[in-house]
MOPAC internal coordinates of N, CA, C and O (Angstrom, degrees):
PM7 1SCF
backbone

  N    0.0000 0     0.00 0     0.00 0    0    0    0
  C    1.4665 1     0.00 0     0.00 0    1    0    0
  C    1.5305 1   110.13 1     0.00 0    2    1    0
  O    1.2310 1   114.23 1   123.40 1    3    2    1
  N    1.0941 1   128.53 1   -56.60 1    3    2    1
  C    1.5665 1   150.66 1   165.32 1    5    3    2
  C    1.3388 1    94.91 1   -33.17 1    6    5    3
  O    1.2310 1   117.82 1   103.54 1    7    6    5
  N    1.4642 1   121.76 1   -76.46 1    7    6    5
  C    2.0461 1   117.52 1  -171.70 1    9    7    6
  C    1.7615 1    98.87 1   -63.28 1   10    9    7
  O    1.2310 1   112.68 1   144.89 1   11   10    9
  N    1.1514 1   131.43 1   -35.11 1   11   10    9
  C    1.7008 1   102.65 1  -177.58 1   13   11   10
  C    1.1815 1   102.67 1   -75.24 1   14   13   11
  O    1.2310 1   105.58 1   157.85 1   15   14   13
  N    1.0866 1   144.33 1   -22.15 1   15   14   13
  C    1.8952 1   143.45 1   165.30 1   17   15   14
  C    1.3740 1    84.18 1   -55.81 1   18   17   15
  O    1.2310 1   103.82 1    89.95 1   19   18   17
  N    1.2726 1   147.40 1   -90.05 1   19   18   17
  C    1.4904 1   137.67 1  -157.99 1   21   19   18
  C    0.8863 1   110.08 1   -27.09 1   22   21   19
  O    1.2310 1   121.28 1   124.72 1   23   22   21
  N    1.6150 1   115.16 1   -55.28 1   23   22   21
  C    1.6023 1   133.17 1  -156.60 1   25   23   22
  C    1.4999 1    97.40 1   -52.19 1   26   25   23
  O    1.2310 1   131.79 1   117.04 1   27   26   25
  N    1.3770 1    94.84 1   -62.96 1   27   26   25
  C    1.7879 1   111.80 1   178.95 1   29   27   26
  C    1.6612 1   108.65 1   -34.73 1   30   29   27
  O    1.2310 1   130.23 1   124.33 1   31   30   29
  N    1.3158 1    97.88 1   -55.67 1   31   30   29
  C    1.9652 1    94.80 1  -159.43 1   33   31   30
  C    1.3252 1    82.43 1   -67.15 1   34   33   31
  O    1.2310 1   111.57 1   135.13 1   35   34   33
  N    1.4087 1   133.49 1   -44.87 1   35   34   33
  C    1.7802 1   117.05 1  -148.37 1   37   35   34
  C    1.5671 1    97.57 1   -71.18 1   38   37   35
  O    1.2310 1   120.87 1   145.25 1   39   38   37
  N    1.2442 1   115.94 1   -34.75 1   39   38   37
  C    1.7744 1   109.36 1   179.55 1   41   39   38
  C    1.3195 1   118.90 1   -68.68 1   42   41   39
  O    1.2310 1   130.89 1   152.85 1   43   42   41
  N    1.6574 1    96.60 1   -27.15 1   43   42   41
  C    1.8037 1    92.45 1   177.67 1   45   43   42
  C    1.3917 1   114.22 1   -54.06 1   46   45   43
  O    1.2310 1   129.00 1   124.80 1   47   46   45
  N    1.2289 1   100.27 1   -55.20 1   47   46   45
  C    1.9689 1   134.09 1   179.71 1   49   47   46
  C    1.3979 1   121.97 1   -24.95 1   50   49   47
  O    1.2310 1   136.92 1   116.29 1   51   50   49
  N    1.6255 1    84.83 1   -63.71 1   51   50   49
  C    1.9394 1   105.66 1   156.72 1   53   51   50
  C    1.3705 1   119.60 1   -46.34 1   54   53   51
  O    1.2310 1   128.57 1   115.86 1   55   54   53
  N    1.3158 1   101.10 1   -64.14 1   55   54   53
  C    1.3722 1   112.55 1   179.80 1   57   55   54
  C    1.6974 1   127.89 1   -49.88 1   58   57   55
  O    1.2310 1   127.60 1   143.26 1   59   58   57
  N    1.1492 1   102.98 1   -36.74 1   59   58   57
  C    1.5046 1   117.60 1   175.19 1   61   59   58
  C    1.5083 1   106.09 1   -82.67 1   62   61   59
  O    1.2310 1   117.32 1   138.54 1   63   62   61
  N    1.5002 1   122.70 1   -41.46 1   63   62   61
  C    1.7266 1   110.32 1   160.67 1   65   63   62
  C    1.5340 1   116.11 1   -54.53 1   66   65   63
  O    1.2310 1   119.23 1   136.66 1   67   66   65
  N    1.3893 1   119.07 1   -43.34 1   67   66   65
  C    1.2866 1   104.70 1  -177.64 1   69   67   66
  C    1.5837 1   129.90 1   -46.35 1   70   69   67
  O    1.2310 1   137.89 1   120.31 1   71   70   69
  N    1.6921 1    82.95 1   -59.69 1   71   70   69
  C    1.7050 1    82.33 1   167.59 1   73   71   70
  C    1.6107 1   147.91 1   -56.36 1   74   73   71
  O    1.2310 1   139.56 1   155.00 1   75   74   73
  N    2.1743 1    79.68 1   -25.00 1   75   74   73
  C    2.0606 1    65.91 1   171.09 1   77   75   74
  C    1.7426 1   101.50 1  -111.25 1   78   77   75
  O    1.2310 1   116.79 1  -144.81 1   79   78   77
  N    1.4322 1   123.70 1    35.19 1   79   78   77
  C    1.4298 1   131.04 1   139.44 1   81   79   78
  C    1.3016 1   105.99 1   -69.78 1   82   81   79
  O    1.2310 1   110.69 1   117.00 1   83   82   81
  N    1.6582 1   135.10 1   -63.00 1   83   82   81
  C    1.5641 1   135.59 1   174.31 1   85   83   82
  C    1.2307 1   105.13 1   -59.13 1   86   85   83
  O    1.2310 1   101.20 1   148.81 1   87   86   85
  N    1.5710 1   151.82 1   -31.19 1   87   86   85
  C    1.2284 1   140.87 1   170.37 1   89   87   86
  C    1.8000 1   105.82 1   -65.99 1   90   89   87
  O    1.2310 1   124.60 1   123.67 1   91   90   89
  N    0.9915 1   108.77 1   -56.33 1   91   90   89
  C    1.8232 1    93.25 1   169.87 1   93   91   90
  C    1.2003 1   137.27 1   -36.89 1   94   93   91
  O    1.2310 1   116.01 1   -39.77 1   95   94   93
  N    1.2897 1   125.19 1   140.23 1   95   94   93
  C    1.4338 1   112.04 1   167.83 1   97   95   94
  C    1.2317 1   119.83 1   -84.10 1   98   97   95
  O    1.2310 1   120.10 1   180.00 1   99   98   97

């Protein structure tokens, strides 16, 4: 239960770099 909560934050993490990688020029 504990590592898919990780799983979760580390994808959030990603997820939130991606976007402000595509928000950059």
């Amino acid at each position: 239960r504990q590592a898919i909560f990780f799983v979760e934050s580390v994808a959030t993490m990603v997820d939130a770099a991606d976007m402000v990688r595509a928000a950059a020029p």
